[in-house]
C-alpha positions in Angstrom: 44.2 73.9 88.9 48.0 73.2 89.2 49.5 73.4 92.4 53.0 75.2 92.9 54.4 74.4 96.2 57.0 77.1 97.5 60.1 75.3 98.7 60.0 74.8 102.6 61.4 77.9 104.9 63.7 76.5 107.1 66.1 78.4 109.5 68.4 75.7 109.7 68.7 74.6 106.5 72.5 75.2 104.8 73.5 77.8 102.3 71.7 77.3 99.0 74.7 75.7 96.9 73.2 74.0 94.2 69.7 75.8 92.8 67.7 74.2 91.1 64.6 75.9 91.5 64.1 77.5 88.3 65.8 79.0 85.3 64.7 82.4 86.5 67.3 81.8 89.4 70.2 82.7 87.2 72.2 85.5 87.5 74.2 87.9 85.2 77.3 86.7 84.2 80.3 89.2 84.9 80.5 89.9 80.5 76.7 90.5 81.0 77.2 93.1 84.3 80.3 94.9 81.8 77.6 95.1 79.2 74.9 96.8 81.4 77.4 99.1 82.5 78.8 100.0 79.3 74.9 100.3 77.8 73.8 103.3 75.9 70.3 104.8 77.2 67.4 106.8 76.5 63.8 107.3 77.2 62.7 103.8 76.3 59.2 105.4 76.7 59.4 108.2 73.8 61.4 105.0 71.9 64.7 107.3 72.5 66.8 104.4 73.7 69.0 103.0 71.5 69.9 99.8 73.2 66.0 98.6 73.5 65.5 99.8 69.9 68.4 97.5 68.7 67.2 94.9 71.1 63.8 94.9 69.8 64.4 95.0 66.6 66.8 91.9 66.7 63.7 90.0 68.2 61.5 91.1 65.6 64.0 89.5 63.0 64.7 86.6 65.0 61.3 85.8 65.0 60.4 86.5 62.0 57.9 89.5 62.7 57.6 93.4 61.5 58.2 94.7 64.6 58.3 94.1 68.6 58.5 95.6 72.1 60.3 95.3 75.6 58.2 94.1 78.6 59.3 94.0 82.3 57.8 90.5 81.9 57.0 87.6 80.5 53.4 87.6 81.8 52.8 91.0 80.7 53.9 89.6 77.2 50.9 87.3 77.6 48.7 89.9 79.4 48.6 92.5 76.7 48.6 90.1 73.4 44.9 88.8 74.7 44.1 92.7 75.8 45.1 93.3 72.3 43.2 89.8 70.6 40.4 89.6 72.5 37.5 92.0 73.8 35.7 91.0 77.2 33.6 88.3 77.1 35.7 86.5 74.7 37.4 82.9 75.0 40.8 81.9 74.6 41.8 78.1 74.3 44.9 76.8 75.6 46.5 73.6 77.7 44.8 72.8 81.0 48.3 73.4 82.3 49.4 76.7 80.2 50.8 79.4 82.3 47.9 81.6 81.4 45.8 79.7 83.4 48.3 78.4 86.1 50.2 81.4 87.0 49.4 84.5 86.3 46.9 85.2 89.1 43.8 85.5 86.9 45.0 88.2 85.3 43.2 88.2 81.8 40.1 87.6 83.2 40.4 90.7 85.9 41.8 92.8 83.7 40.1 91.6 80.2 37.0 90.0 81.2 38.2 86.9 79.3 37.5 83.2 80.2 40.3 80.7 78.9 38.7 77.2 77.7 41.2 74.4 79.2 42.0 71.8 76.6 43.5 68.8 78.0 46.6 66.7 76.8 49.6 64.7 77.4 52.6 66.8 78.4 51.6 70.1 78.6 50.0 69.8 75.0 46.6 69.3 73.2 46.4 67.5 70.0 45.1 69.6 66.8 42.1 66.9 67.5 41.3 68.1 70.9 41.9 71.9 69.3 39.0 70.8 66.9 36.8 69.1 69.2 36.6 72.3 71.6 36.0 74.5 68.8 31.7 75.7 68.8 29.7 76.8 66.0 29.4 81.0 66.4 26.1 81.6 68.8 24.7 84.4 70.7 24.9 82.0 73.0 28.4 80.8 73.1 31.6 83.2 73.7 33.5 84.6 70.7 36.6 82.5 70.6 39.1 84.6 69.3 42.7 83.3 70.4 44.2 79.7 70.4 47.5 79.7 72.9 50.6 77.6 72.8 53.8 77.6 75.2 56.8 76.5 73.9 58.1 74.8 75.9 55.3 73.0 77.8 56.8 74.0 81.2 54.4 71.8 83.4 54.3 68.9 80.8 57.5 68.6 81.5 59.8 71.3 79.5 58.1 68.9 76.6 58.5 70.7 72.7 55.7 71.5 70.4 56.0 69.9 67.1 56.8 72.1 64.5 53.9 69.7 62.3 51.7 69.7 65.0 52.3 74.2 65.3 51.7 74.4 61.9 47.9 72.5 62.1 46.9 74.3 65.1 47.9 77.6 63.2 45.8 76.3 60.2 42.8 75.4 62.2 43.0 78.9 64.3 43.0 80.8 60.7 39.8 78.0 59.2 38.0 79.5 62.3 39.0 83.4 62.3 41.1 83.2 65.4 44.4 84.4 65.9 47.3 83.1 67.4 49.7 83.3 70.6 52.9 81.8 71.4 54.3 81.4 75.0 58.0 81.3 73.9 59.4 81.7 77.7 61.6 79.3 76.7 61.1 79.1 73.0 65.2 79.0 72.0 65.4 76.0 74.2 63.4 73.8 71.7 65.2 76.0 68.8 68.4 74.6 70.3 67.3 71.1 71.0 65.3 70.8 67.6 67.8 73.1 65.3 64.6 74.2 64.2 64.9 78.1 64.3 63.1 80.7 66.2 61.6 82.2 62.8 60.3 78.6 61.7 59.2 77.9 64.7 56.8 81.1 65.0 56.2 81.1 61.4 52.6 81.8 61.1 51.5 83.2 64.6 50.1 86.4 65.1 52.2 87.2 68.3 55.0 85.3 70.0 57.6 86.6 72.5 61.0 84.8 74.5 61.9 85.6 77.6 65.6 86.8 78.5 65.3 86.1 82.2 65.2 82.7 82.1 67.6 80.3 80.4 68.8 83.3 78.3 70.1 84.4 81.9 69.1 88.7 82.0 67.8 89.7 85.5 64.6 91.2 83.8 62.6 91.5 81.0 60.9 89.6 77.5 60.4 90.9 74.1 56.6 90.3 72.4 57.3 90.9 68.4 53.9 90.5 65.8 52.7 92.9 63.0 53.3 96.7 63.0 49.8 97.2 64.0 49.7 94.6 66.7 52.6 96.1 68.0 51.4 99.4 68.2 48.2 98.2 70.3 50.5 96.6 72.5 52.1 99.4 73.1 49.0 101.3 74.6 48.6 98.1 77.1 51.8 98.7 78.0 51.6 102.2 79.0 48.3 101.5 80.6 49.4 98.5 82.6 52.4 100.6 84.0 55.0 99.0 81.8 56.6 101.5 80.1 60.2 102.5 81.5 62.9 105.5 81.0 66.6 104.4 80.7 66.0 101.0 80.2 68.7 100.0 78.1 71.1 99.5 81.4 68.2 96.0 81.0 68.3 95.8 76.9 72.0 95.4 77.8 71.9 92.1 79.4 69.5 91.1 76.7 71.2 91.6 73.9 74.2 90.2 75.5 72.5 87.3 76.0 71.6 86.3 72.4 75.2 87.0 71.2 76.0 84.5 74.3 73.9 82.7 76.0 71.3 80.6 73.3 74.3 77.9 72.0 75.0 77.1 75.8 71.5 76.1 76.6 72.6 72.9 74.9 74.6 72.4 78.0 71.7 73.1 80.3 69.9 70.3 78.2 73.0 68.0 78.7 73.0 68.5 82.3 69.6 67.2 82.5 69.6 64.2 80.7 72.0 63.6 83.5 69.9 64.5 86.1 67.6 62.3 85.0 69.3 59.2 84.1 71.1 59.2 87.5 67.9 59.7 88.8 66.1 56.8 87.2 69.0 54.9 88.3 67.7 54.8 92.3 64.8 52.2 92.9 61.7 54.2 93.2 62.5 56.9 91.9 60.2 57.4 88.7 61.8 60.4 86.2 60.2 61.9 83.4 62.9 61.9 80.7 63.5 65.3 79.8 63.3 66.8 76.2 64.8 70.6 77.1 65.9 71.7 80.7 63.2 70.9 82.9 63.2 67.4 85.3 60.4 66.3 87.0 59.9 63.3 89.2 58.5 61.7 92.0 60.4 60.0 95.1 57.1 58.0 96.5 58.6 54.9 95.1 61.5 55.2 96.7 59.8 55.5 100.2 60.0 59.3 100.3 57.3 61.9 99.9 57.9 64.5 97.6 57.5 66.9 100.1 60.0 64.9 102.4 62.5 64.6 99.6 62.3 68.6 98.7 63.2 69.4 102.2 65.8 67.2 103.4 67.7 68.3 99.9 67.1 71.4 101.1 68.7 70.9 104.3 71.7 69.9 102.6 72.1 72.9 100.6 70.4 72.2 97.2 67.1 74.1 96.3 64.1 72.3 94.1 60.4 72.6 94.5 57.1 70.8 94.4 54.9 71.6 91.2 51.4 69.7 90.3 52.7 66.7 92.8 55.9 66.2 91.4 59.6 67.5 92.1 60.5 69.8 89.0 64.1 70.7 89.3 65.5 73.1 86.3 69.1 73.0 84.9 70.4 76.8 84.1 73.7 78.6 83.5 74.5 78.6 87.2 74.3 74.5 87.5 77.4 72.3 86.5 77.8 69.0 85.7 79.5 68.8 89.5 76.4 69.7 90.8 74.2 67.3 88.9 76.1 64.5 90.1 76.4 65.9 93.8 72.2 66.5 93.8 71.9 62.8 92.8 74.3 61.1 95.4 72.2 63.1 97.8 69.0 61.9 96.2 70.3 58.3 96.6 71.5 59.1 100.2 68.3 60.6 101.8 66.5 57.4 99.9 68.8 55.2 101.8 68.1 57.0 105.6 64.7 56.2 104.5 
């Protein structure tokens, strides 16, 4: 199982300047705030809100799908596409590392009665081979495996992008073995942007796929799941059942929206800024980087004479906020970072390795 390791409480520690923890640390912009203020609203739940309905149905064409639906969440995205997929007892294949297995506290198996077959790989990823491989002839005495799962991007593997080749094979294998398909797209437009590969190409050919605004996109809440008309409708009923539908939630739409009109180009920048992360990194004996291919930096200090651990606090001490995820530092690049603070994180990197 990966291990996420919650940065370090410490009453002494500065004022978090520089965070780094995740993307989902952003906050709205002030055009964003002047857009959830200015929102129009209905019942989002009787689909009398005009700001979710325009939201939703500028996902559903962005993705290339008939129709889609507002979640508080990105894991409720995930939740109710298997509810809707699969029936209890039923398997679902995805990366050993996949947030469906890593981080939604079991959820589609408590509430689906689903097991998920890991499938292991480099970066986050399983090769259509391995996809093959853990695929059984249909038994009485084997599960029905009815969904193969993807995130784009592979957040533990490093932020690492799927192949749009290697997308379109496991898409082809799923339908040779009557399963559909799911896409993870939390941060889908961040290997749009780095791949100029759109978001409809990209999700060309799966079932279901959803993004999440709270993350790079920079909304305080909320991801849109888009698929067929009828999927959608199914979805729907999880969503009601799971507690999910809301009232006047286009005050939330609001930011969303205003993030695609805004806030997808930029994540260019957020890329930029780590490649700079992790070259200065790289740059300090010991320090071993993973070179990033989207937002996402993980290394490990060990080298260097410092324990992860070690290294997590003492940056913490001096204001700047990372964590500890499957034994490696993962630090995330996001609207609130500059290129000022990328360079101040690494001089303190290099400092706390020279104290050591």
């Amino acid at each position: 199982m990966t291990a996420y390791t919650p940065p370090p409480r410490d009453s002494a520690a500065a004022p978090i300047r520089i965070n780094l923890l995740s993307d989902t640390q952003t906050r709205p912009t002030s055009g964003m705030r002047e857009a959830i203020a200015r929102a129009e609203v209905g019942d989002e739940q009787i689909g009398d809100d005009p700001t979710v309905n325009l939201l939703c149905e500028r996902v559903a064409d962005l993705l290339g799908k008939q129709a889609a639906v507002f979640m508080p969440s990105g894991t409720m995205c995930n939740v109710a596409a298997t509810l809707v997929h699969c029936r209890p007892g039923d398997e679902i294949l995805a990366h050993e590392t996949a947030h469906i297995i890593a981080r939604e506290g079991g959820a589609h198996a408590a509430l689906g009665g689903f097991q998920i077959m890991p499938l292991s790989g480099a970066d986050g990823q399983f090769s259509p081979d391995t996809l093959r491989g853990a695929i059984h002839p249909r038994s009485r005495y084997q599960p029905p495996q009815t969904v193969v799962s993807v995130e784009q991007t592979a957040n533990i593997g490093g932020g690492t992008i799927w192949k749009k080749a290697a997308l379109d094979e496991v898409v082809q294998i799923a339908r040779q073995n009557g399963m559909a398909t799911h896409m993870d797209g939390a941060r889908l437009l961040n290997a749009c942007v780095a791949t100029g590969i759109s978001a409809r190409d990209m999700a060309a050919g799966w079932d279901s796929a959803w993004i999440d605004f709270s993350k790079g996109l920079g909304a305080p809440v909320g991801g849109v799941i888009a698929g067929s008309h009828d999927f959608i409708d199914e979805v729907w009923r999880w969503k009601q059942r799971l507690g999910g539908s809301m009232r006047q939630a286009g005050v939330c739409a609001a930011a969303c929206v205003y993030a695609l009109d805004h806030h997808v180009d930029r994540l260019a920048d957020d890329h930029a800024n780590a490649r700079a992360l992790a070259r200065g990194l790289s740059q300090i004996q010991g320090i071993e980087v993973q070179q990033p291919e989207t937002n996402l930096v993980f290394f490990k200090p060990e080298g260097a004479g410092v324990s992860g651990d070690a290294m997590v606090k003492a940056l913490r001490q001096r204001g700047v906020l990372l964590a500890m995820m499957d034994g490696r530092i993962r630090a995330c690049t996001h609207l609130d970072v500059s290129a000022d603070m990328i360079e101040e994180t690494i001089e303190l990197v290099r400092e706390i390795v020279r104290g050591a």
